[in-house]
N, C-alpha and C positions, 0 to 999 in steps of 0.2 A: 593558378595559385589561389586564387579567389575561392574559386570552385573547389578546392582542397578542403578549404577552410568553411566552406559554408557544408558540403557534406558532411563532415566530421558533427557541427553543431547540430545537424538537421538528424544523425543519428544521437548523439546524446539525449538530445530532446525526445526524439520518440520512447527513447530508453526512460525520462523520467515520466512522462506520460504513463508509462506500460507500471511503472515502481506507483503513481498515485493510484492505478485502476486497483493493483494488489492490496496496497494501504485500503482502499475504499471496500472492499473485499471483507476485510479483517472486522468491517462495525456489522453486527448482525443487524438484521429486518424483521425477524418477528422468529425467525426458522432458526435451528441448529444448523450448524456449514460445517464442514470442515477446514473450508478455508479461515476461519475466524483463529481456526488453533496453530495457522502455519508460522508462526511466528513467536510460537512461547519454546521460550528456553527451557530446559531441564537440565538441572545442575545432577548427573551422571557421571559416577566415579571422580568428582569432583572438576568437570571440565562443561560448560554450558553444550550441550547438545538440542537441536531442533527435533520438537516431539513428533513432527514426522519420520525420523529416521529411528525412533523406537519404538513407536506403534503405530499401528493399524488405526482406522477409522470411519466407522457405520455409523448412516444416520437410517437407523430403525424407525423413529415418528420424524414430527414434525419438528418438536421442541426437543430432542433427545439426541445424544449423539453418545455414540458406544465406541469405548479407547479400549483396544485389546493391545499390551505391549510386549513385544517378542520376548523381552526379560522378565518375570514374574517380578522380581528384584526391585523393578524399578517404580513401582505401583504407587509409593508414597510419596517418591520423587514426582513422580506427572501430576498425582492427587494437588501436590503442594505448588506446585509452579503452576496449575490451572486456576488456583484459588486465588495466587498472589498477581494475575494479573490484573491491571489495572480498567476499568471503565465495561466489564465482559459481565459483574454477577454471576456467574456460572457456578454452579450448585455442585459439584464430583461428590460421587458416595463410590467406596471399595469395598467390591462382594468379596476380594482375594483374587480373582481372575480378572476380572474386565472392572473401568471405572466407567460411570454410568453421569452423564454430563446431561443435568434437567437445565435448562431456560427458562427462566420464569418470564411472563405476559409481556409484553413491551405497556407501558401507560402510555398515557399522551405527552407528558411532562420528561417521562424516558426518552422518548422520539425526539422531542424537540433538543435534548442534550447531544443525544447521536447526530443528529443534523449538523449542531455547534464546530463536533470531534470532525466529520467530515468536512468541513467549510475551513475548520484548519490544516486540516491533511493537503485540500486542495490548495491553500494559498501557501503552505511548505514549498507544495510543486510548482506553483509559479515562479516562487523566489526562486527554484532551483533553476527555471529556465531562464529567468533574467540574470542568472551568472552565468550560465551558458551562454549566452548573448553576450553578455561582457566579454567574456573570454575573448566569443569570435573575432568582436568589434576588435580588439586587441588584436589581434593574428589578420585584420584588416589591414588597422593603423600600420604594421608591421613593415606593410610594402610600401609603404610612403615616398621612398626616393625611387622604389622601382615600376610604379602603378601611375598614371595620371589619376588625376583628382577626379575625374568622370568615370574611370573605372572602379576607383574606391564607391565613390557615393553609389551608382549602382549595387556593389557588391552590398554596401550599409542597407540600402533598401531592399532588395534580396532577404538580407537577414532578418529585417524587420516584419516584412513578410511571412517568412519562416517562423519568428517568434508567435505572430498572431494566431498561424495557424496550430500551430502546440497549445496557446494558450486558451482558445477556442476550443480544440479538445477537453482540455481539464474541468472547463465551462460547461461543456457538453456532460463528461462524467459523471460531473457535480448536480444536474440537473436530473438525471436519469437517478444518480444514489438518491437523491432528496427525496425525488415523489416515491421511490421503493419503500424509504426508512415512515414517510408521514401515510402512507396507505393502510388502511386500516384493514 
């Protein structure tokens, strides 16, 4: 029963771990990604669409990232949903076929903001796993009349365990984006 309940959190958990690495993902380092644009919406035919599932995307240089969209159509739509996102700067200019997405320099004063955005990403992901932990501790408590108290407290410190080790992770990813985003 225990073991139900602790694997169920111990997947959750790696699941929200896996959603901060993507978030951490999304803040550029100095390069064009394409991972930075997996998350902008484009308002298409009037329903929010993921700009992956309408175009293509090359990264030709370093700073440069080339959006080719299967619908000619939709050119002003990505133009405009790349501009309105928030904390990117990203520069799109439309030749009529491809939009052409420049980066400008990272400063140092920029780094140290990105650093900010990711420091909050990662402690989103914390809270996300100390409600997961709630939960479980609840799906613990649950067995009360049917569990001795020495098998709950085990199963508590199990979970706590569990918790560290996720939180540790995020700690770890958080470590690894940092010196990425301040290296110059």
């Amino acid at each position: 029963m225990i073991a139900d309940v602790l694997s169920d959190a111990s997947e959750r958990m790696a699941k929200a771990v896996e959603v901060a690495k993507e978030d951490f993902s999304s803040v550029r380092t100095g390069r064009a990604n394409p991972a930075m644009f997996q998350k902008v919406m484009v308002t298409y035919y009037g329903s929010p669409t993921p700009l992956a599932q309408l175009a293509s995307m090359q990264n030709p240089e370093a700073r440069t990232l080339l959006i080719t969209p299967f619908d000619k159509g939709a050119l002003r739509d990505i133009e405009q949903a790349i501009r309105d996102v928030p904390n990117l700067d990203a520069n799109p200019t439309n030749d009529g076929n491809v939009i052409r997405v420049t980066m400008p320099e990272l400063t140092e004063e920029r780094r140290k903001e990105y650093v900010k955005i990711v420091k909050a990403k990662a402690e989103d992901a914390k809270v996300s796993l100390r409600n997961i932990r709630r939960s479980a501790k609840d799906g613990i408590d649950a067995f009360k009349g049917e569990l001795g108290d020495d098998e709950r407290a085990r199963g508590e410190k199990e979970l706590e365990a569990l918790t560290k080790k996720y939180v540790d992770a995020i700690d770890e990813a958080l470590k690894h984006k940092e010196a990425e985003l301040l290296k110059v």
